[in-house]
C-alpha positions in Angstrom: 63.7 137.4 140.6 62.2 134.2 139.6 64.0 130.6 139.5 64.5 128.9 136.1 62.9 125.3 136.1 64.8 123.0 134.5 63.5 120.8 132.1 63.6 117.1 130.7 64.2 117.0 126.9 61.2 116.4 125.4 57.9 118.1 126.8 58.4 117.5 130.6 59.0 120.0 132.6 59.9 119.9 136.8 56.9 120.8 138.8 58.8 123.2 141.0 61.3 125.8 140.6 64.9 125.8 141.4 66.3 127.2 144.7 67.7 131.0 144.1 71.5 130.9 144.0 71.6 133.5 146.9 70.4 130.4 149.3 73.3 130.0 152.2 73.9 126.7 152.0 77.8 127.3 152.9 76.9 125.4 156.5 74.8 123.1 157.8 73.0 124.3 160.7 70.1 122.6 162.7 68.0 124.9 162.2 68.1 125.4 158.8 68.2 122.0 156.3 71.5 120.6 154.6 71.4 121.5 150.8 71.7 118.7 148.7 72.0 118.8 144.4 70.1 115.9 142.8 71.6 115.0 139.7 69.1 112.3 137.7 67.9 112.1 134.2 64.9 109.6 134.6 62.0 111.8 135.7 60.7 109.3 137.9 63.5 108.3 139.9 64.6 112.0 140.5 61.0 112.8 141.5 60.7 109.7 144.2 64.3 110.9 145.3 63.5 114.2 145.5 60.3 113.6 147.7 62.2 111.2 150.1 65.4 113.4 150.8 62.5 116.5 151.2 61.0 114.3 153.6 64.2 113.4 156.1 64.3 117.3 155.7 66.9 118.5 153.0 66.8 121.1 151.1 66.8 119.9 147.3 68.0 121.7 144.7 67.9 120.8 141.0 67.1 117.9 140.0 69.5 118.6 137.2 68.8 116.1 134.1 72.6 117.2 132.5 75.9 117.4 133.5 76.1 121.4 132.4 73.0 122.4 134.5 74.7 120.1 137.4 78.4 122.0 136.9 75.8 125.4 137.2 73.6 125.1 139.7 76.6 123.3 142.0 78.2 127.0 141.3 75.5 129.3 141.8 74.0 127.6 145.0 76.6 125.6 146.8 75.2 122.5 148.2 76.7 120.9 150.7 76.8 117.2 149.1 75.8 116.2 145.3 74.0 113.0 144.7 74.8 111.7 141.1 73.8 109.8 138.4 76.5 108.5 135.9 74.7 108.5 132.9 72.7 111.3 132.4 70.8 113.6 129.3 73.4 115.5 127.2 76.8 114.6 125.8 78.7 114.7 129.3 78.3 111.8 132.4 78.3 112.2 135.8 81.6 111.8 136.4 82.9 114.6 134.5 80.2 116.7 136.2 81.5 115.5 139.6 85.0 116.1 138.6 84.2 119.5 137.6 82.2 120.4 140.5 84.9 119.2 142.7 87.6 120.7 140.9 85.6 124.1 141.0 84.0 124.7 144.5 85.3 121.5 146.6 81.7 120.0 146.7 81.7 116.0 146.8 79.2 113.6 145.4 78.1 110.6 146.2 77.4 108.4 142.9 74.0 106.7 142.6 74.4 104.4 139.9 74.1 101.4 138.4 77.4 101.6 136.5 80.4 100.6 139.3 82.5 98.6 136.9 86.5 98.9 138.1 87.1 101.6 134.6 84.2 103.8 136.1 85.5 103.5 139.7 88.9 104.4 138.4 87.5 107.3 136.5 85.3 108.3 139.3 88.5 108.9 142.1 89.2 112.4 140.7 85.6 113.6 142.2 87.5 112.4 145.4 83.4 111.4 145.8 81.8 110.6 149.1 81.0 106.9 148.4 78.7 104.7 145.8 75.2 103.8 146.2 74.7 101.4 143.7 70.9 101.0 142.2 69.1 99.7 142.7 68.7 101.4 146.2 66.2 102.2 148.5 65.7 105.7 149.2 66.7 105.1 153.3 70.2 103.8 152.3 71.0 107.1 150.1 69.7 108.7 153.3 71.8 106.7 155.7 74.5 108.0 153.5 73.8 111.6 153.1 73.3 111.7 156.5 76.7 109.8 157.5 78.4 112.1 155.7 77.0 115.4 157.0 77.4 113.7 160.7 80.9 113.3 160.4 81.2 116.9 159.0 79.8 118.3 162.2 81.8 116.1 164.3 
C-alpha cells in the first residue's frame, strides 16, 4: 500500500511520503528510533526541522501543515511525542489539534511557537503538553527537549 504525501496549499508538495500507520511506534526501543509527529505550516521550517530530528535519529512522521491531518496521522501512527505549531494552514490551531490528540490517544506535544502569551498558555494546559519551545529556536534545544522527555520515559 502506498503512503499519502501530504501537501502545502498551493502547489507544494512534501518530498517524501508519510510513514504507514502499521509502524510500531507504541515503545521506544534502542534499537529502533522514537517516532515523533511534526506539526508545521511553513515549508521551510518543517523541512530544516525534519532534517535535524532525522539526524539525532527519530523517526519523523508528517510534517502535517493542518490541524485535521495532525488529529489523523497522531491516530493512525501513534507517535510517541508531537511537536507543534500554534498557528497552522486550515481553520483549526495547534492547540485544538493537541487537545484532541491528547484527548484521543494520550499523546503529548511539545508547542514550538512563537505565540506564548498567558491566554494561549491557559488554553494550551488541556493538551497537558510536554513544555514550550518558543521560536525562535535552534533545532538542538527542540532536541534537548525531545530527548528530555523520552529519557525520563525510560527512566
Amino acid at each position: 500500500m502506498e503512503s499519502a504525501i501530504l501537501t502545502l496549499p498551493g502547489p507544494h508538495r512534501w518530498p517524501h511520503s508519510v510513514c504507514s500507520p502499521r509502524e510500531p511506534a507504541a515503545e521506544c526501543r534502542s534499537e529502533t528510533p522514537c517516532s515523533v509527529l511534526l506539526v508545521e505550516d511553513d515549508f521551510i521550517v518543517a523541512g530544516e526541522l525534519e532534517y535535524s530530528l532525522r539526524e539525532a535519529g527519530f523517526h519523523v512522521l508528517g510534517p502535517a501543515a493542518t490541524a485535521d491531518d495532525a488529529v489523523r496521522l497522531a491516530v493512525e501512527s501513534r507517535p510517541r511525542v508531537v511537536v507543534m505549531d500554534i498557528r497552522l494552514a486550515g481553520h483549526r490551531d495547534g492547540i485544538e489539534a493537541a487537545i484532541q490528540i491528547y484527548r484521543q490517544v494520550g499523546i503529548r506535544s511539545i508547542f514550538a511557537t512563537a505565540h506564548s502569551d498567558a491566554h494561549t498558555l491557559e488554553r494550551g494546559k488541556a493538551a497537558n503538553p510536554l513544555g514550550w519551545v518558543s521560536k525562535p529556536y535552534s533545532a538542538a534545544t527542540l532536541i534537548e527537549r525531545i530527548n528530555a522527555y523520552f529519557d525520563t520515559a525510560r527512566a
